[in-house]
C-alpha positions in Angstrom: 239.9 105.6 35.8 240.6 102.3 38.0 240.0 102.3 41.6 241.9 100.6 44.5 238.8 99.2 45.8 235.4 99.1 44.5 232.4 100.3 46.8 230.3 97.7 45.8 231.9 94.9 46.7 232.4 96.3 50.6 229.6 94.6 51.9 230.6 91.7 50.4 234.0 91.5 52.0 232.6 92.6 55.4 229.9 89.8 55.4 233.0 87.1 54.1 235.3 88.6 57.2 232.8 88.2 59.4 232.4 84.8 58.2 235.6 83.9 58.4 235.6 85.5 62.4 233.3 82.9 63.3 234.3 79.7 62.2 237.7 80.6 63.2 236.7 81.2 66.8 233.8 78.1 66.7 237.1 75.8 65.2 239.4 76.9 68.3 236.1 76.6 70.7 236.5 73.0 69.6 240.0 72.6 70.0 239.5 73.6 73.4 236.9 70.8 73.7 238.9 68.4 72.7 242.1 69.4 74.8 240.4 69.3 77.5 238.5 66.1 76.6 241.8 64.1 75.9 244.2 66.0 78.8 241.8 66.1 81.5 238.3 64.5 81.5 239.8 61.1 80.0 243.4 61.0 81.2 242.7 57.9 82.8 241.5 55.8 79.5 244.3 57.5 77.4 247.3 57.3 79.4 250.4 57.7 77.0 248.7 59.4 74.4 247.0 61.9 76.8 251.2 62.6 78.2 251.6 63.0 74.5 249.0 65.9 73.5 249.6 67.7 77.0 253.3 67.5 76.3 252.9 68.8 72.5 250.1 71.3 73.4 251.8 72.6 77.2 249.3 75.2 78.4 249.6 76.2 82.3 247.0 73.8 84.4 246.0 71.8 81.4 243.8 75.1 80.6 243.8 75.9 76.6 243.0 79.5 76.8 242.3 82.1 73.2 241.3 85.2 73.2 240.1 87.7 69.9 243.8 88.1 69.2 244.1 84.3 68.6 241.0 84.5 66.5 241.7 87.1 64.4 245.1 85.8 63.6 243.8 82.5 63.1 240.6 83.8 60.9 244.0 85.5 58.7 245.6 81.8 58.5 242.2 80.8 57.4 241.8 84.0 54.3 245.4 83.1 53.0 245.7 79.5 52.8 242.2 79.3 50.8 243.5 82.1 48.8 246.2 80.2 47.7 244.1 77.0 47.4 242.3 79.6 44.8 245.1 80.1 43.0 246.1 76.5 42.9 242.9 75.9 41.2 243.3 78.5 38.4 246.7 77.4 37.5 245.1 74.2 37.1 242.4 75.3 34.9 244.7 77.4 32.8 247.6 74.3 32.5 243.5 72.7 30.9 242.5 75.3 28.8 246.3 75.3 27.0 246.3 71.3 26.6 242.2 71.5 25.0 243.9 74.4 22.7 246.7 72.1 21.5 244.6 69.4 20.9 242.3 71.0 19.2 245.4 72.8 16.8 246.4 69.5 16.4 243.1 68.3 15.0 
């Protein structure tokens, strides 16, 4: 009998999600940093391209602001797009195996 999900590997996904949690909310921390580095602290020395980020990123006061929802959402972003990097790589590694199976026939 197949399961929908196996009890072993629970752990496993709670310890990646959590993971994942993390670096997403330590990755927007930093792009807080640097907003604030390049639209406040160093307007002065920027100039145009400062205008530029603060005009492409418009948050009210110059204040870039997250909260969990942004994090989670994000940390989802994160889960899918190396998903499909994963399934990139095994197409790749199929598209091999084929080619070293007709070379070798053709040997």
């Amino acid at each position: 009998m197949s399961t929908l999900v196996s009890l072993g590997r629970v752990m496993d996904g709670a310890v990646t999600a959590a993971f994942v949690l993390v670096v997403a909310g330590i990755s927007l921390y930093a792009l807080g940093l640097a907003h604030y580095n390049i639209t406040v602290s160093q307007k002065g020395k920027l100039g145009a391209f400062s205008n530029m980020i603060s005009r492409a990123l418009p948050f009210k006061n110059d204040v870039f602001e997250f909260n969990l929802t942004h994090v989670i959402l994000y940390a989802i972003l994160i889960a899918v797009m190396s998903l499909t990097h994963h399934r990139h790589i095994e197409k790749k590694a199929r598209e091999e195996e084929k080619k070293e199976k007709e070379a070798k026939k053709n040997n």
